[in-house]
Backbone as a chain_set.jsonl record, in Angstrom:
{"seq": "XXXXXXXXXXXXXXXXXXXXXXXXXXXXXXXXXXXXXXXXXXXXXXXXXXXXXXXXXXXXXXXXXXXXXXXXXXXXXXXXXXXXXXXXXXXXXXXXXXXXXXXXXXXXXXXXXXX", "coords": {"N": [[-9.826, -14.433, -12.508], [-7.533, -12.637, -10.104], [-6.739, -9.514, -10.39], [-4.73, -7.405, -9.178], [-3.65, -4.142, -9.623], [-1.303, -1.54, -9.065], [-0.754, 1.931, -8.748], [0.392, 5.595, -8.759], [2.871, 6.045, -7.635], [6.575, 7.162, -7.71], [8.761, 10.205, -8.195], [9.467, 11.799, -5.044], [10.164, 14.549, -3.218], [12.001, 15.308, -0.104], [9.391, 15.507, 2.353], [7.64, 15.619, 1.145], [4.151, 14.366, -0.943], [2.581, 11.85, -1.228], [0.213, 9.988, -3.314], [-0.85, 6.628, -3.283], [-2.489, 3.888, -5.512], [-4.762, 0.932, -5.378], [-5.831, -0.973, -7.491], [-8.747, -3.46, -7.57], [-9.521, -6.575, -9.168], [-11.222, -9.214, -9.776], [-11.448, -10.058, -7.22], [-13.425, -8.338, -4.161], [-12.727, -5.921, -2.247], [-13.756, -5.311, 0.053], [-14.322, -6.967, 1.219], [-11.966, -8.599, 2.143], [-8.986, -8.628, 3.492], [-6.89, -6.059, 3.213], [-3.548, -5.035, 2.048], [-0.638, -2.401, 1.888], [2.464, -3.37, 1.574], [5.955, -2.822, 1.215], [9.714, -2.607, -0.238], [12.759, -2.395, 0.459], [15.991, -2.383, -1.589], [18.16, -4.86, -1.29], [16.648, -5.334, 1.231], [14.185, -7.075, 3.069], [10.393, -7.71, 2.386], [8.48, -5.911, 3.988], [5.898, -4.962, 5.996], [3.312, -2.407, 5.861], [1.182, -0.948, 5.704], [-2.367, -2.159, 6.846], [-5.355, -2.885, 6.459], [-8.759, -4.329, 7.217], [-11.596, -6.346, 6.685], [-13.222, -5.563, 8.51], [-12.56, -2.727, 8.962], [-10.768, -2.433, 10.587], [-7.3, -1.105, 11.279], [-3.835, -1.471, 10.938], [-0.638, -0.468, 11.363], [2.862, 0.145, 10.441], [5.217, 1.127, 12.772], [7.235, 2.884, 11.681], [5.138, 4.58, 10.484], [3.169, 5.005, 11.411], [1.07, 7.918, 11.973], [1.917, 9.102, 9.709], [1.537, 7.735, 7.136], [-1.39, 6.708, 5.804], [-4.329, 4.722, 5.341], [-6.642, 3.752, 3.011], [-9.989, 2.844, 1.784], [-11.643, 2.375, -1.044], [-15.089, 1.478, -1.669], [-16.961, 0.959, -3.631], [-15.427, 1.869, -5.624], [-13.569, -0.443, -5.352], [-10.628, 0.042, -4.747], [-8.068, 0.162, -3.208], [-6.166, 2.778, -1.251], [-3.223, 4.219, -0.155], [-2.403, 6.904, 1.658], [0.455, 9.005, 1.509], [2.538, 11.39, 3.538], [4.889, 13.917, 4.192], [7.02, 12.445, 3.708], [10.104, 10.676, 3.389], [13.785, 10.098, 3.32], [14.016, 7.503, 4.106], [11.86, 6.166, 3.131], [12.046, 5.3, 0.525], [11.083, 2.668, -1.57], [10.284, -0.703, -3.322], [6.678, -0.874, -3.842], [3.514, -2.576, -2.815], [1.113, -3.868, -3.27], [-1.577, -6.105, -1.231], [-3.724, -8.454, -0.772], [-5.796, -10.645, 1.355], [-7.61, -13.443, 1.817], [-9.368, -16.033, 3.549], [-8.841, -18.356, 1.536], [-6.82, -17.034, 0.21], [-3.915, -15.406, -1.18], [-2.929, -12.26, -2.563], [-0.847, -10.946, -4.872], [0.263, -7.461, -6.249], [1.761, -6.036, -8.529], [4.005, -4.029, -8.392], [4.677, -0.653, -7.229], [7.125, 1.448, -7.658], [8.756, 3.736, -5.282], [10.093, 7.189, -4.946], [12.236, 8.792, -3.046], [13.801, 11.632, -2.593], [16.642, 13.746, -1.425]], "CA": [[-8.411, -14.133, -12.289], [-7.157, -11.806, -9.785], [-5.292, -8.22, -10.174], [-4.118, -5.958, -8.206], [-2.53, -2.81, -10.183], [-0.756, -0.287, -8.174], [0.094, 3.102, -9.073], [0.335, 6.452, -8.08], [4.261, 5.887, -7.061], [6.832, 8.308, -8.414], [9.969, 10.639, -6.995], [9.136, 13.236, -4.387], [11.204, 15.53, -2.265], [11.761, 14.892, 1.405], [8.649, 16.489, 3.297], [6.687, 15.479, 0.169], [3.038, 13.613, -0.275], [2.326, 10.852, -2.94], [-0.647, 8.519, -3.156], [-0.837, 4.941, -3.933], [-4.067, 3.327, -5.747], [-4.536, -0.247, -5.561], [-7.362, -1.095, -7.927], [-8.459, -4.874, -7.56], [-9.759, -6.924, -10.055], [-11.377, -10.704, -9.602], [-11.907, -9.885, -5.624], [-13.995, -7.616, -3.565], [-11.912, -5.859, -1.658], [-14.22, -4.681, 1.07], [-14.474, -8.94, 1.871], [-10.468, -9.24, 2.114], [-8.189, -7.839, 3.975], [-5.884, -5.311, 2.427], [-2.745, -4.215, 2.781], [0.591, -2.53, 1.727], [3.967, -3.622, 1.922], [7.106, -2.6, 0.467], [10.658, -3.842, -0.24], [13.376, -1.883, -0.658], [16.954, -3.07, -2.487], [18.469, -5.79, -0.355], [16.265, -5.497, 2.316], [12.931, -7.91, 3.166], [9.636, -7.019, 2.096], [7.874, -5.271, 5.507], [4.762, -4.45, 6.214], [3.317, -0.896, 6.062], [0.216, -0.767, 6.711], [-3.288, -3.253, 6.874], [-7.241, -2.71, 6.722], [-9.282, -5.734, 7.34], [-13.034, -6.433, 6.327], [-13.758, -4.433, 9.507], [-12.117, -1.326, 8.953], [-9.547, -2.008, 11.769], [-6.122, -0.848, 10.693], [-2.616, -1.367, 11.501], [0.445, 0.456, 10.747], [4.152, 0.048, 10.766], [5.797, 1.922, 13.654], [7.891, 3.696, 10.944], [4.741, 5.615, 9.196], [2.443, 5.953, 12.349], [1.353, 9.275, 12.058], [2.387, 9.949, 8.692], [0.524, 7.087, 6.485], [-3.328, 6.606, 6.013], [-4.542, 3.226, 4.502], [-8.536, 3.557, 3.002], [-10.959, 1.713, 1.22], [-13.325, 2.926, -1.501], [-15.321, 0.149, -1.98], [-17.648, 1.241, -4.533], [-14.331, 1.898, -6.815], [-13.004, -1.323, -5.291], [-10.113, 0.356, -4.586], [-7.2, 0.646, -1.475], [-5.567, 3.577, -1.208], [-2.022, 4.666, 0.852], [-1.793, 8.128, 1.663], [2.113, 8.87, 2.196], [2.57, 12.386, 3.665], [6.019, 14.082, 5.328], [7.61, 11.561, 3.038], [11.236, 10.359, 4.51], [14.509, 9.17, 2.372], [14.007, 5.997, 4.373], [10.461, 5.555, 2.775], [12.135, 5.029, -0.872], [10.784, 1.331, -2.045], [8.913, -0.743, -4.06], [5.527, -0.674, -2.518], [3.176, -3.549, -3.255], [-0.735, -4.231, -2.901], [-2.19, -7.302, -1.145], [-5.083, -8.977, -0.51], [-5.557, -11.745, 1.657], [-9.06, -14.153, 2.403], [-9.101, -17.797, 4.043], [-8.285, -18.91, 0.671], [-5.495, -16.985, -1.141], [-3.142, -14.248, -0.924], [-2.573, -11.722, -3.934], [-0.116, -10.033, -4.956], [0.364, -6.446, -7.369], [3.79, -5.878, -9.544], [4.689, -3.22, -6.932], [5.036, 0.757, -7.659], [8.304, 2.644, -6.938], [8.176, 5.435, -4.588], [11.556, 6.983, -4.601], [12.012, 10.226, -1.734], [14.858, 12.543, -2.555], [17.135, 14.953, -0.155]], "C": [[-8.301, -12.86, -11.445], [-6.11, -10.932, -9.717], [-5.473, -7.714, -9.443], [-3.179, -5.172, -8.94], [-2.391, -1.72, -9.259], [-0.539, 0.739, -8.882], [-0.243, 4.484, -8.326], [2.35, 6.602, -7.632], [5.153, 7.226, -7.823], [8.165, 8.903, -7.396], [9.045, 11.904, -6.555], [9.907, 13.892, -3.894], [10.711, 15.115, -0.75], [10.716, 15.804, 1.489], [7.252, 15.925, 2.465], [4.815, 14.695, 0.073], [3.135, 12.448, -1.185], [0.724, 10.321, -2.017], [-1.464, 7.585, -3.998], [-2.129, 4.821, -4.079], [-3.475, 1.835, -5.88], [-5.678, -1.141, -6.329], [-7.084, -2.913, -8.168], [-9.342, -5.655, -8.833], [-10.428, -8.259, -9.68], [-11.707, -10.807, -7.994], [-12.735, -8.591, -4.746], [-13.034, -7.035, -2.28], [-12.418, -5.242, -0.014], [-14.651, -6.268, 1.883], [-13.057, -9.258, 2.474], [-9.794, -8.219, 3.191], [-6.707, -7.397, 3.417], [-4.517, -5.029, 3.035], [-1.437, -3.716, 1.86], [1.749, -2.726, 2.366], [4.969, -3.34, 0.979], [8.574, -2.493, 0.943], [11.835, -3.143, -1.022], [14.626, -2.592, -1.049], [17.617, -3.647, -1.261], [17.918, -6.083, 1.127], [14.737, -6.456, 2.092], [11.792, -7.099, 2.746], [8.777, -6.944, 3.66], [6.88, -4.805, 5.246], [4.628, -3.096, 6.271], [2.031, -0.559, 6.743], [-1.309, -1.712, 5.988], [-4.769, -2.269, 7.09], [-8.045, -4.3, 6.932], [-10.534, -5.369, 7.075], [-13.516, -5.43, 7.286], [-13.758, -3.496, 9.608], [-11.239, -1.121, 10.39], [-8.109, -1.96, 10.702], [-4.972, -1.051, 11.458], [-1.242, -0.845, 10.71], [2.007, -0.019, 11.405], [4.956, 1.237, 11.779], [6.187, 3.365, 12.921], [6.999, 4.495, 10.16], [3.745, 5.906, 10.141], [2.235, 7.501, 12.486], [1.588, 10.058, 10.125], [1.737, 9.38, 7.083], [-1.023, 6.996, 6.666], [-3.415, 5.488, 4.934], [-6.515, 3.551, 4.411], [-8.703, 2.534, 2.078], [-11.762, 2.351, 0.518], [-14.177, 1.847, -2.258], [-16.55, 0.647, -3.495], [-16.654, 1.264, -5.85], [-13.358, 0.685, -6.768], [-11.214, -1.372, -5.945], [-9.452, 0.623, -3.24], [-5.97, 1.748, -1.696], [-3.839, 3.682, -0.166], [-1.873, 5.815, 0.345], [-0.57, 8.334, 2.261], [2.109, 10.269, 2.769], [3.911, 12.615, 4.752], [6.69, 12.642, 4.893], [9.197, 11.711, 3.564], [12.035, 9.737, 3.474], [14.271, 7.942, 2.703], [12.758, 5.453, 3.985], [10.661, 4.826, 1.232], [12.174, 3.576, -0.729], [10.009, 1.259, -2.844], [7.777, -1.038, -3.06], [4.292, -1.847, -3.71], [1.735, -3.754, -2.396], [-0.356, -5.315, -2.079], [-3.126, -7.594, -0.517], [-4.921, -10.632, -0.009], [-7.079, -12.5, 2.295], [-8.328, -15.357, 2.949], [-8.556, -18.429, 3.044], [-7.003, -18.847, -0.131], [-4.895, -15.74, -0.569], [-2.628, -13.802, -2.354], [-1.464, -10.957, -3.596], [0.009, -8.417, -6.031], [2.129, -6.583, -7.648], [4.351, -4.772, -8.699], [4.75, -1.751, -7.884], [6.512, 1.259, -6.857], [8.017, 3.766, -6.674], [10.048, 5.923, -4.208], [11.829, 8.774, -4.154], [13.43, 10.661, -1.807], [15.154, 13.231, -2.231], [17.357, 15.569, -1.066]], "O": [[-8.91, -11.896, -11.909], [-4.984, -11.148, -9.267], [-6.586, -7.529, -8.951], [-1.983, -5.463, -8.923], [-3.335, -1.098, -8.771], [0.015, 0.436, -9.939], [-1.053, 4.504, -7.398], [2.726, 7.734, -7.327], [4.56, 8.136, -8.403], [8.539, 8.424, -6.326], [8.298, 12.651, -7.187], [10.914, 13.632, -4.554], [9.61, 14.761, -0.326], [10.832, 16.865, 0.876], [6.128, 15.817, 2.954], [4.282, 14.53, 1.17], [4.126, 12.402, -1.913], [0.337, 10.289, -0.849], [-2.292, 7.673, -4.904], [-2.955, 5.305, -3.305], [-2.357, 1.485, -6.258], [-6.345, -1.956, -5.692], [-6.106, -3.531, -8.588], [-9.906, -4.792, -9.506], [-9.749, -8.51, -8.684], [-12.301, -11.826, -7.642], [-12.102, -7.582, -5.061], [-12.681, -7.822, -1.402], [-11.65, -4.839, 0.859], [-15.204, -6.425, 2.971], [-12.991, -10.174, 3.295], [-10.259, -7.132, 3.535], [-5.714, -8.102, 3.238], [-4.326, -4.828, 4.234], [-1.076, -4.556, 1.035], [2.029, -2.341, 3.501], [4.74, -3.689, -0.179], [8.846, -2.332, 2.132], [12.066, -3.107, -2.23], [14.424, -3.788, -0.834], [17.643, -2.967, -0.235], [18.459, -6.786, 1.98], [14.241, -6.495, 0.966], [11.964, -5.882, 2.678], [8.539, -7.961, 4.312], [6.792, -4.144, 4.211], [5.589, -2.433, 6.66], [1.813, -0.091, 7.86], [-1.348, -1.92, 4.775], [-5.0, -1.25, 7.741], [-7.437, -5.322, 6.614], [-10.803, -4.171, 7.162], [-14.192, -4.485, 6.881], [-14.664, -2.932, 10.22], [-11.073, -0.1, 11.058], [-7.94, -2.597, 9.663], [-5.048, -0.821, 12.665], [-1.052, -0.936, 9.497], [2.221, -0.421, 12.549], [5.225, 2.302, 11.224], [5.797, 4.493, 13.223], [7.491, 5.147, 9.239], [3.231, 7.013, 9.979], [3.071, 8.236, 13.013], [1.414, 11.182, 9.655], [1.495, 10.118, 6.128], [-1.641, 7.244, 7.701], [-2.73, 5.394, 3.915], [-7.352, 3.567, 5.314], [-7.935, 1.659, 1.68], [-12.662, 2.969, 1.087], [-13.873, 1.449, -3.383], [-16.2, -0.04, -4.455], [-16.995, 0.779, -6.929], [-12.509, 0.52, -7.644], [-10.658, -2.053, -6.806], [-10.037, 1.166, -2.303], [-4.939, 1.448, -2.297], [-3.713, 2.729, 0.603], [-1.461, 6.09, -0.782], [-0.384, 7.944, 3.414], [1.09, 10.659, 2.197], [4.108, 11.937, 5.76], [6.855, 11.779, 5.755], [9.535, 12.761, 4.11], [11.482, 8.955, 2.701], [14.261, 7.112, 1.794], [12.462, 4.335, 4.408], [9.844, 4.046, 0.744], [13.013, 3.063, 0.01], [9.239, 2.112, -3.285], [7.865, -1.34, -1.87], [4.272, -1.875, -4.941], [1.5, -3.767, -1.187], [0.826, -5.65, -2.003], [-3.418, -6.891, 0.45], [-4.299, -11.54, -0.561], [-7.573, -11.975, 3.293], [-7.132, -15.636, 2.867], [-7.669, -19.207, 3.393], [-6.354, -19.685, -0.758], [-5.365, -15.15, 0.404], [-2.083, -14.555, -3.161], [-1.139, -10.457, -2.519], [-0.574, -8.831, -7.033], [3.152, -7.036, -7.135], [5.525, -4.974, -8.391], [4.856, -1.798, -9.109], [6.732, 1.353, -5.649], [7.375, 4.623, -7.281], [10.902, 5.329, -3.549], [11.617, 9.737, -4.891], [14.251, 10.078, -1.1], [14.325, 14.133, -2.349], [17.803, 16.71, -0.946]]}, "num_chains": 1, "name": "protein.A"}
């Protein structure tokens, strides 16, 4: 069975840092390609940012610069470093893991960035 638990989430102050753990469970996460996304209240869930088996990354326009997405594979663990945190960053924020076969999901962490 595969998890994905998130945490690390939490309120910060604009300017602020947080960071997300995504510990996996039932998958290797240094085989899959990772990623977060998060989804805030009436809006779609959007991409944030991606790692792939390779260690290529991609990032959402909106955190270029200000996010970092790792990998500690030994703790089979994916990280999101948030930093210079933004009211428009407040969502839930949500693991996933995706192979040829399946796509996971985590229960999502709230990250909620206060002026």
């Amino acid at each position: 069975q595969v998890q994905l638990v998130e945490s690390g989430g939490g309120l910060v102050q604009v300017g602020g840092s947080l960071r997300l753990s995504c510990e996996a469970s039932g998958i290797i996460v240094r085989t899959n390609s990772m990623g977060w996304y998060r989804q805030a209240p009436g809006k779609q869930r959007d991409m944030v940012a991606t790692i792939t088996s390779s260690d290529s990354t991609n990032y959402a326009d909106s955190v270029k610069g200000r996010f970092t997405i790792s990998r500690d594979n030994a703790k089979n663990t994916v990280y999101l470093q948030m930093n210079s945190l933004k009211p428009e960053d407040t969502a839930v924020y949500y693991c996933n893991a995706v192979n040829l076969r399946s796509v996971h999901w985590g229960q999502g962490t709230q990250v909620t960035v206060s002026s």
